[in-house]
N, C-alpha and C positions, 0 to 999 in steps of 0.2 A: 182188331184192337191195336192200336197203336201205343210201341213198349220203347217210344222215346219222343224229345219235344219234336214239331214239326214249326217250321217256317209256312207263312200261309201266306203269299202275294197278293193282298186284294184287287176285285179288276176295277178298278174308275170306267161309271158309265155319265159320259160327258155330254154337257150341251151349253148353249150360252149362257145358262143361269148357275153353273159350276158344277160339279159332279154327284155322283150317289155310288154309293160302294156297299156291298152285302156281306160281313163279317162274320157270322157268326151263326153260320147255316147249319142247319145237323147238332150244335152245340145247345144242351137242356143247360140253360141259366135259372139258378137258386139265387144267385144274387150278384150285383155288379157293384164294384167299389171302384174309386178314382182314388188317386195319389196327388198333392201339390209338392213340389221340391221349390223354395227361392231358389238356393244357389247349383252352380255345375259343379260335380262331386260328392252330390249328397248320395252317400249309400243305404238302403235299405234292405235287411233280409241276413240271411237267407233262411227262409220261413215257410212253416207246414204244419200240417195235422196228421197225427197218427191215426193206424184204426179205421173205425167205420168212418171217421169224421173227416179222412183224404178227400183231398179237393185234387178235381184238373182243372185247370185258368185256362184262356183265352185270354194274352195280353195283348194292348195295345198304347202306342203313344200317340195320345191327341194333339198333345204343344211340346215343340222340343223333342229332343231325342235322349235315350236310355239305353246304357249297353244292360243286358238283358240274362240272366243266367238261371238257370236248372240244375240242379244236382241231380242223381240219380241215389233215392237212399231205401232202394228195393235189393232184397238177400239178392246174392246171385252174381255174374258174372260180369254184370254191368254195374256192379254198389260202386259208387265214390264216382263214377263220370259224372263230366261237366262242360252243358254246354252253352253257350253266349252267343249273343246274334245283336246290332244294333237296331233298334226301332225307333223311329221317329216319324211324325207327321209326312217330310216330304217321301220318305221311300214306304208309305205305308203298308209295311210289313206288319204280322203280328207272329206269335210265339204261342202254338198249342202246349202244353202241360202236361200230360196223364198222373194220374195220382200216382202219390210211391213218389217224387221227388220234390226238395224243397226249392224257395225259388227268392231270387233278389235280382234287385236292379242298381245300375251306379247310375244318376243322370248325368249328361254330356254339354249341358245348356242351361243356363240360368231360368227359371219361369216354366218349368219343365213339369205338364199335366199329364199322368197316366191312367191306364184305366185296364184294369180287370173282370170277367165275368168268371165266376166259379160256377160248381157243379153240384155243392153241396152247404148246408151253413155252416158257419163259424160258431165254434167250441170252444173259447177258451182255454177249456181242460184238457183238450186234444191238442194248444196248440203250441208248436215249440219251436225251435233258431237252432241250429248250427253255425259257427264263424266263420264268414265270408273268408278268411285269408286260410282255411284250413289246406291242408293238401290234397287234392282232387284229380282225377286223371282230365285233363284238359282235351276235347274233340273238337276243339277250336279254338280261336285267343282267350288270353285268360283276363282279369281286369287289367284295365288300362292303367297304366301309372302313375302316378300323385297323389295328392294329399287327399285324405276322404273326410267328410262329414258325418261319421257316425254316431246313433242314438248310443249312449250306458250299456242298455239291455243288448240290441246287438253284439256291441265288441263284448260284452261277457257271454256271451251264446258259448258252450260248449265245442271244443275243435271237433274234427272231424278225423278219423271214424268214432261215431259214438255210440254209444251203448245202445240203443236202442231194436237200430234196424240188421245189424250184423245175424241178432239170436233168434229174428223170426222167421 
């Protein structure tokens, strides 16, 4: 079991008609959602579900690039890590999940398509935000600097540490 995000290098199998890449081997997909951002700066997240209804993702960026982040919001010794990794089309990387963390993205590029597969369906009732700007032990850069585009709901997301995952 893996008990943090992994980076995953896909391989490009190439010929003169462009490539083919295998992403998402071993990963049982409940459902795949894509993201559109217009502009660079746009933040989204940092978003999860409690409970039976924990999802792991399989991120990827199709168009544009996304710095990329994970909280850790599992009891124990690792609550409140966080980690970021950039993804974008040209370095096709992607970002495994495991449930038990929540997860946002900043995009780095205008036109900027993302895309998710999870593990589990989407709850509503299960699902909840902590605030991107909270204090988190950083395992790598933390966001990049400037002005963000956030949704309402976001910036009122609850900081971090929050009630929830500390008690279970």
């Amino acid at each position: 079991m893996v008990d943090k995000p992994e980076i995953i290098e896909t391989q490009r199998f190439e010929d003169f008609r462009g490539w083919l890449s295998v992403s998402a081997e071993g990963f049982h997909v409940v459902q795949i959602n894509q993201g559109f951002s217009k502009k660079a700066g746009t933040l989204r997240g940092l978003h999860f579900q409690e409970g039976e209804y924990a999802q792991a993702k399989l991120v990827s960026c199709l168009h544009g690039s996304i710095f990329n982040v994970a909280v850790d919001i599992r009891p124990g010794d690792t609550f409140g890590y966080a980690y970021g990794e950039i993804l974008s089309f040209e370095n096709q990387k992607q970002m495994y999940i495991p449930r038990g963390f929540a997860h946002g993205y900043l995009t780095l590029e205008d036109d900027t398509l993302m895309q998710w597969c999870v593990d589990n369906d989407f709850c509503a009732e299960a699902a909840r935000a902590v605030r991107y700007d909270s204090d988190f032990i950083w395992e790598s850069e933390s966001w990049p600097e400037g002005e963000y585009i956030v949704s309402e709901k976001d910036r009122n997301a609850e900081k971090f540490p929050f009630s929830i995952a500390k008690d279970k």
